[in-house]
N, C-alpha and C positions, 0 to 999 in steps of 0.2 A: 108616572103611569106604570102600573105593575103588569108585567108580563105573564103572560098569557100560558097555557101548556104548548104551545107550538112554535111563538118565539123561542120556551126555551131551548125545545129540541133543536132548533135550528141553530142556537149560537154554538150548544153543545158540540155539534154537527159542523159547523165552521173552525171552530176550537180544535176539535180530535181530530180534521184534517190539516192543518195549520202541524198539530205535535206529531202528528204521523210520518212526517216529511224534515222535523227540525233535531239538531243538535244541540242546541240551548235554550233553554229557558230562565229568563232572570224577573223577581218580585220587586218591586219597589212601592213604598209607601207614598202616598202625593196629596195626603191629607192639607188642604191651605194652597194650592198653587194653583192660582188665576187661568181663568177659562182658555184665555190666549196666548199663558205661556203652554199649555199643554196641547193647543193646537199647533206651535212650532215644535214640541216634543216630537210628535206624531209627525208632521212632514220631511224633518229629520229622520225616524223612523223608518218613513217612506223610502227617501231618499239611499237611503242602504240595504235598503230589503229585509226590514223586521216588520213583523205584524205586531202591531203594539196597540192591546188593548184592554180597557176597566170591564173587569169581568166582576161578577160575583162568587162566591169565594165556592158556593155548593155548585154550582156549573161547573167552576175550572175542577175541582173534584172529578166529579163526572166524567168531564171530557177525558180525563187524566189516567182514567181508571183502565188497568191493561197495556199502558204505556211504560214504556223506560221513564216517563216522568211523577210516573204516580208517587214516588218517593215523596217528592213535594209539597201533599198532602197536608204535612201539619205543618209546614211553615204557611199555609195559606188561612192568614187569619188578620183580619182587618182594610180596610181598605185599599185597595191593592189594583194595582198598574203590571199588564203581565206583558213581557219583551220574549215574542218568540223567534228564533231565527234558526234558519238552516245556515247560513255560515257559521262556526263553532264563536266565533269570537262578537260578531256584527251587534246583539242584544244587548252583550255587559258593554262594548265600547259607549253604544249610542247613552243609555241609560246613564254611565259613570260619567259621560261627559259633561252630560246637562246637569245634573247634581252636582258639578263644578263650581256651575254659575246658579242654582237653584237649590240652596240646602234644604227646602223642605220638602226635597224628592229624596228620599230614604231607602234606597237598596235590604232588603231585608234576608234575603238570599236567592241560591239560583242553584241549576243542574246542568252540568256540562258532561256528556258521552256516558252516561248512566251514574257519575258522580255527585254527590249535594253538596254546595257552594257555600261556604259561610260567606259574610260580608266580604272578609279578607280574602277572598278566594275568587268573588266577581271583577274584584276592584283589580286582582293580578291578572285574571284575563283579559278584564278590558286592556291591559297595556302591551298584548300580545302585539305584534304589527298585525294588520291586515291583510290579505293575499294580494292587492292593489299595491300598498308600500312595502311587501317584499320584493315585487315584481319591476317599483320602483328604485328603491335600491338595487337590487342585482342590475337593472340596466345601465346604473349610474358606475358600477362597476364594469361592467362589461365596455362604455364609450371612456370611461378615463385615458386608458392607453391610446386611443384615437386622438384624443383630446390634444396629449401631452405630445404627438405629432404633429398634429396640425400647427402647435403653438410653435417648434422647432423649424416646422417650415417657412412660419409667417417670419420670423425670424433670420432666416437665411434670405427672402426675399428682399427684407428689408434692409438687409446687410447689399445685397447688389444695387439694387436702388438707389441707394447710397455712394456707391462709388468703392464700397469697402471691399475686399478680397475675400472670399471664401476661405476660412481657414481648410476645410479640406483639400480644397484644390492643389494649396501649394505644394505640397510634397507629392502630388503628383506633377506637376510640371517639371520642378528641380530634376526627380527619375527622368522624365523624358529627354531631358535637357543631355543631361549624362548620360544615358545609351545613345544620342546623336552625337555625342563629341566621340566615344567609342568604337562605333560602325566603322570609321576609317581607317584607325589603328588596327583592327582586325583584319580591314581586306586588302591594306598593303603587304606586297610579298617581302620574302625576309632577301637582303643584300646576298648578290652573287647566287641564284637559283634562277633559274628559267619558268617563264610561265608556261605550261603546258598547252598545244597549240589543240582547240578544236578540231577534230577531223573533219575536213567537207563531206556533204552528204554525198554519195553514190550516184 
């Protein structure tokens, strides 16, 4: 069913808000891919916050026109699946993933922070981490040192449980042992001196 003059202002209008607010945009081809893998495309999509949708090539224009994306322009030719996202990386990941498992979804290029993206270009961002697994990482750095305690302690525990001697302990005991055999030698007075007599109190 061909649309109408007021649909298309309106996609236009959904479109130019969608790029008003993003930092990527990536194109891919999806000429041949089954109705129901490209509604799992799309929920994926969902699922990380891209607007991801089959536009016609003179709208996305349109929409584009006045943006940091209007560059884009002349790669937008043929049938075409548009990944937009305001997280910088969220678009080319989702898109490069599914073309993993999907080769007849064709990445054709993209724009990232006012830049145009050859193939080679979306394909190295999508392998950027995410702000989720850097956040993941650094905490897995942040709890190791915790970790490698806990594991030292479970360790000493089960060393007492056992029956087994704290290696630390020892050489504090021995010390102690040795200043109580000490303490005597010290407060015996030396042969032939008087011990000095307390005065009574007043």
């Amino acid at each position: 069913m061909p649309l109408n003059v007021q649909d298309k202002k309106a996609i236009v209008a959904d479109v130019g808000a969608q790029l008003a607010g993003a930092q990527t945009v990536v194109l891919a081809e999806y000429r041949g891919i089954p109705v129901e893998q490209l509604t799992k495309l799309r929920a994926s999509a969902r699922d990380q916050g891209v607007y991801l949708r089959v536009l016609k090539n003179t709208l996305a224009r349109r929409a584009a026109q006045g943006t940091q994306f209007e560059p884009l322009a002349d790669s937008m030719v043929g049938p075409l699946i548009y990944g937009i996202s305001a997280d910088p990386i969220a678009s080319a990941k989702v898109l490069q993933n599914f073309a993993k498992t999907q080769d007849k979804l064709v990445i054709t290029a993209g724009l990232y922070s006012g830049k145009l993206l050859d193939v080679a270009g979306v394909k190295a961002l999508a392998t950027i981490p995410s702000r989720d697994e850097l956040l993941s990482q650094l905490l897995g750095v942040m709890l190791a040192p915790v970790s490698a305690m806990a594991r030292v302690l479970g360790a000493v525990a089960a060393q007492k449980s056992a029956g087994a001697p704290t290696p630390v302990a020892a050489p504090v005991v021995e010390a102690a042992a040795s200043e109580a055999v000490a303490e005597p030698e010290a407060a015996a007075p030396e042969a032939g001196t008087e011990t000095p007599q307390t005065p009574a109190a007043e």
